[in-house]
C-alpha positions in Angstrom: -8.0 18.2 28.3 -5.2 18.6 25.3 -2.8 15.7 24.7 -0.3 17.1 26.1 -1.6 17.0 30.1 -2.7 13.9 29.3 0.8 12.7 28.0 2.7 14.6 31.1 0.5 13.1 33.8 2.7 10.4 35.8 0.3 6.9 36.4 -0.6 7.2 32.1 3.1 5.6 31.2 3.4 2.2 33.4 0.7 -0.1 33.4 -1.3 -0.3 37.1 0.5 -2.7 38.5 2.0 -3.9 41.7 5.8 -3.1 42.3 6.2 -6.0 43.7 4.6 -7.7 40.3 6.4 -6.0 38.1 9.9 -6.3 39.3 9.3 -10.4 39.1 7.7 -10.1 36.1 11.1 -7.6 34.6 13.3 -10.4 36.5 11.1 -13.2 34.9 11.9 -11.9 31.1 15.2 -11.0 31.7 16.5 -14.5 32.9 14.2 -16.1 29.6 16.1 -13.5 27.3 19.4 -14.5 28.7 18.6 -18.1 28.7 17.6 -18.2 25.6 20.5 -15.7 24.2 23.2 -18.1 25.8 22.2 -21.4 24.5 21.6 -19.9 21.4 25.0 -18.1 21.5 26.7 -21.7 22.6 25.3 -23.3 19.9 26.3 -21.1 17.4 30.0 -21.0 18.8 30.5 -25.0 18.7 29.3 -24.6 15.1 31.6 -22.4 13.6 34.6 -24.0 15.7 33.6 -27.2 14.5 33.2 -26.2 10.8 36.1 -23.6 10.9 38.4 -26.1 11.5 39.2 -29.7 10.0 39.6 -32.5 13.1 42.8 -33.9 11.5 45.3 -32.7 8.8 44.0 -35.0 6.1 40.9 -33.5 6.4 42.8 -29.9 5.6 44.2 -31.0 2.9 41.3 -32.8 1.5 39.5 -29.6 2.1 42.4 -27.4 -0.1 42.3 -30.0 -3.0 39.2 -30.0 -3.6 38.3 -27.7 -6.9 36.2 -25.1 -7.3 33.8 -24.9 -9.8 33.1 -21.1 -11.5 29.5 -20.2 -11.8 27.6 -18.5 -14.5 28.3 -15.3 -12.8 31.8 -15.2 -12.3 32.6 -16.3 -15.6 30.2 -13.0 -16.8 31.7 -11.2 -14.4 35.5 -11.8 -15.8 34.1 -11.3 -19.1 33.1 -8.3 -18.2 36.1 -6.9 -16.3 38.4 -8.2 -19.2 36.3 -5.8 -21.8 36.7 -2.9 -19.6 40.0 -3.4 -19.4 40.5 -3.9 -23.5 38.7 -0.6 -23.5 40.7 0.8 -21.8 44.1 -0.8 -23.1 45.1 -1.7 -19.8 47.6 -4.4 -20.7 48.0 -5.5 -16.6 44.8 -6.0 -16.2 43.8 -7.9 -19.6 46.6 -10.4 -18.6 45.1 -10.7 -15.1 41.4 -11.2 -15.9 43.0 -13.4 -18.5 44.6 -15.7 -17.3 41.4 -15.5 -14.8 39.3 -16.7 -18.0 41.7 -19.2 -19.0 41.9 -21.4 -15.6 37.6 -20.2 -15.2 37.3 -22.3 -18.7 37.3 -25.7 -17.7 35.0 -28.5 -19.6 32.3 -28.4 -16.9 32.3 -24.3 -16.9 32.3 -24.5 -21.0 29.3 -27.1 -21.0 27.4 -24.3 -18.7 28.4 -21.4 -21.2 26.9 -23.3 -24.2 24.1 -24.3 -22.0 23.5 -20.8 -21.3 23.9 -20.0 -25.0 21.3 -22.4 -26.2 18.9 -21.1 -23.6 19.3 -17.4 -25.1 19.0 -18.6 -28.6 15.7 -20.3 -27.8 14.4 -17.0 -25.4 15.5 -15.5 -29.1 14.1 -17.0 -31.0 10.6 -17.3 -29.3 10.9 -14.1 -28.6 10.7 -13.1 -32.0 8.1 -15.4 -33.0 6.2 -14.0 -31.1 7.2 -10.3 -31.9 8.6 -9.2 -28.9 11.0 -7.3 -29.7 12.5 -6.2 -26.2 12.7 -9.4 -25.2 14.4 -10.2 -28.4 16.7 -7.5 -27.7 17.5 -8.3 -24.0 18.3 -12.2 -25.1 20.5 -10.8 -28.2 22.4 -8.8 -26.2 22.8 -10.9 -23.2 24.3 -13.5 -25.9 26.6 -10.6 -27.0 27.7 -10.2 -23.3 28.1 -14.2 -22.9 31.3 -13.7 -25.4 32.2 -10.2 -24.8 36.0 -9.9 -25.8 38.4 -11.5 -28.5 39.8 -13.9 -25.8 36.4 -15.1 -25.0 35.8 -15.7 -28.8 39.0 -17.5 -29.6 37.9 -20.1 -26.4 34.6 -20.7 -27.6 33.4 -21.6 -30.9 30.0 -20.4 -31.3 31.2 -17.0 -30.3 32.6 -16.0 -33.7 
């Protein structure tokens, strides 16, 4: 007998079971699903509403005043962009990632950037104590990336 009659044959799909047995046991998972589905679904809802919004207006404005502090990879990221955009010599978009860099380069976001820089110059230098020399070029150029353009050098002093 090939696959194929055995595949086309009618009882070989649905288990041998009662109608009667499956409908309650179809009707049994459905109501669990939906159970399930809803509270899940309710709890989820009173979450976001409750996070989404502030209870009272000093709360919002709590909530807008409270500042932001840059991470390691948004500051390389704006470093970045603003070296495109010297290569490029687009003027707008120096000024914009600019002033970007300028109000990124607060004295918690500078301690980071030297931290970060004294972590490469160690990975440097025990990188090349112990003669690896991709690892020594990874760490070098990562600390070459770290100051990236002129702005970033005149801002920092172990850039130049």
């Amino acid at each position: 007998m090939s696959a194929l009659r055995v595949a086309a044959q009618p009882g070989t799909v649905w288990p041998k079971l009662p109608g009667a047995l499956m409908a309650l046991t179809l009707t049994a998972g459905l109501a669990i699903g939906l159970a399930v589905g809803g509270t899940m679904a309710a709890r989820t809802g009173t979450q976001s509403a409750t996070t989404a919004r502030p209870a009272t207006p000093a709360a919002r404005t709590h909530a807008a005043a409270a500042p932001t502090v840059a991470s390691m990879a948004s500051f390389r990221q704006v470093v970045s962009n603003l070296k495109v955009a010297e290569s490029r010599h687009d003027f707008s978009a120096q000024a914009r990632f600019g002033n970007q860099l300028k109000s990124m380069l607060t004295a918690e976001m500078i301690g980071k950037v030297y931290q970060e820089q004294a972590r490469l110059d160690l990975n440097l230098e025990a990188a090349m104590a112990n003669h690896e020399y991709r690892a020594a070029a990874r760490a070098s150029q990562q600390l070459g990336e770290l100051c990236g353009t002129q702005a970033v050098k005149n801002q920092l002093a172990f850039c130049n």
